[in-house]
TINU-494568 format. One record per residue: residue in three letters; x negated, y, z negated of N, C-alpha, C in turn. Coordinates in steps of 0.001 Angstrom, whole numbers, padded with zeros to 6 digits, always signed. Last residue first. Layout:
ALAXYZXYZXYZ
...
//
This chain:
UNK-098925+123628-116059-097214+124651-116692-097937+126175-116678
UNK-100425+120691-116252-100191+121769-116060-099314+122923-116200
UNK-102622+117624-116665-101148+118343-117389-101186+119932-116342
UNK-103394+115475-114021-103914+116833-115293-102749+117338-116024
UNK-105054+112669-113841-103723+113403-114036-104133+114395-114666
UNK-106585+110173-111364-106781+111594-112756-105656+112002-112686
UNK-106442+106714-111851-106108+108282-110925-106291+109201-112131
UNK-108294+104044-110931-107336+104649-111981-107453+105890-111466
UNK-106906+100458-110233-107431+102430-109682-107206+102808-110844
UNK-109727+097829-110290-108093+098861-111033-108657+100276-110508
UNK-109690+095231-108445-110371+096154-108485-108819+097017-109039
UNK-111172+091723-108293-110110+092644-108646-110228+093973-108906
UNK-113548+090506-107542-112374+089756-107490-111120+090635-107460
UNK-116799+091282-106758-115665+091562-107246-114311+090874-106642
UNK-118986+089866-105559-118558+089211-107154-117230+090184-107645
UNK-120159+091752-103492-119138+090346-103299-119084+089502-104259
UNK-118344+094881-104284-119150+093938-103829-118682+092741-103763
UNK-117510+097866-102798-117261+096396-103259-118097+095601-102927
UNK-118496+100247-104152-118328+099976-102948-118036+098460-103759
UNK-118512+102211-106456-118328+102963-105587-118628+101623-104202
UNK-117085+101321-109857-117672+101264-108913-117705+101737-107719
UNK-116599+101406-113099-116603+101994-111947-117332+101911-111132
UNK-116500+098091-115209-117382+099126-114736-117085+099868-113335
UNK-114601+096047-115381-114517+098139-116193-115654+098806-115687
UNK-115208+093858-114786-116474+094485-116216-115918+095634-116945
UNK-112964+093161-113826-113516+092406-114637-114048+092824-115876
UNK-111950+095451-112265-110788+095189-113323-111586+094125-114202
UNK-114225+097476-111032-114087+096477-111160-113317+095621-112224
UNK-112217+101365-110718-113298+100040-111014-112797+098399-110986
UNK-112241+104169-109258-111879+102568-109268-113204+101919-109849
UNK-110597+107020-110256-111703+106231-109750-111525+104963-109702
UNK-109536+110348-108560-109580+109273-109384-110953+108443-109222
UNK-108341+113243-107164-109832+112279-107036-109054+111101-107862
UNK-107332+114790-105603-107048+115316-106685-107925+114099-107749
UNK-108071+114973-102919-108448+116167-103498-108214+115759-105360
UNK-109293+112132-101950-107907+112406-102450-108700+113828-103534
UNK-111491+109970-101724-111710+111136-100954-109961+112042-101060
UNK-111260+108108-103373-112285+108836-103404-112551+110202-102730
UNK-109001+106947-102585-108777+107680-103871-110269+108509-104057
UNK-109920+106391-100129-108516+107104-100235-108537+107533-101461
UNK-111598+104687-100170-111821+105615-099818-110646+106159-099731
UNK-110015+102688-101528-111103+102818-102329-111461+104120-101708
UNK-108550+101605-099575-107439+102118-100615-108979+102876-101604
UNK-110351+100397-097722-109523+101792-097340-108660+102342-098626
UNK-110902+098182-099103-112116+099200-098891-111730+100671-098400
UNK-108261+097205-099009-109572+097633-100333-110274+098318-100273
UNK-108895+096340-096224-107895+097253-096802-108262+097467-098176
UNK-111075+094471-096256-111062+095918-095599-110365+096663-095594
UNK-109809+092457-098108-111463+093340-098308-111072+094606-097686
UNK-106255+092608-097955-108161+092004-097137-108967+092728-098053
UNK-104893+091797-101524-105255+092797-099979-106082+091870-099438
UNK-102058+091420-103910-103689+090930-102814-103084+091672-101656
UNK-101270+093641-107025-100843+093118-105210-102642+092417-104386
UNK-099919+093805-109829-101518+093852-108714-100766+093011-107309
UNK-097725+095509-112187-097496+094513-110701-099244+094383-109932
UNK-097843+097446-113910-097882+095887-114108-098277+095190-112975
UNK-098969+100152-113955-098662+099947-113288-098702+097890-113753
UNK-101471+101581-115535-100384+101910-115968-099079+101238-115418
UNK-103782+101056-113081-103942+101588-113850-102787+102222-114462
UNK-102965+099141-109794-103564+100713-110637-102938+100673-111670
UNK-104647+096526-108588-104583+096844-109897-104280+098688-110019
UNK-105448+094286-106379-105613+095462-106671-104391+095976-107492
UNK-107755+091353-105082-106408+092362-106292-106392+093454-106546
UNK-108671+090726-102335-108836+091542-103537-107756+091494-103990
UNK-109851+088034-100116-108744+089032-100850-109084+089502-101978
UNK-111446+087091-097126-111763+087017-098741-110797+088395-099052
UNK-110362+085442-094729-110985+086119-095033-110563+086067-096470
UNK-111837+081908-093789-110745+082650-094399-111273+083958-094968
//
């Protein structure tokens, strides 16, 4: 069976399960998103840049800038 993530953004109630390898595409999507954010491991909080295999749940969190 493949192995599922939670995924969590940041202000947002609802976490939805993924594959791994869609995780791994929502992870390079905010990494590579001009306007950036970051993800971390929803356990430790610690930001992380690839999944490993003790992560269970992963929170985006996105940058916002004010502007006017």
């Amino acid at each position: 069976m493949e192995k599922m993530i939670a995924v969590r953004v940041m202000g947002d109630k609802e976490t939805r399960q993924v594959t791994l390898e869609e995780a791994r595409k929502i992870m390079d999507e905010v990494y590579n998103d001009p306007i950036g954010g970051l993800v971390a491991d929803a356990r430790t909080r610690q930001v992380i840049w690839a999944i490993g295999p003790d992560v269970e749940e992963i929170l985006i969190m996105e940058k916002m800038f004010g502007g006017g």
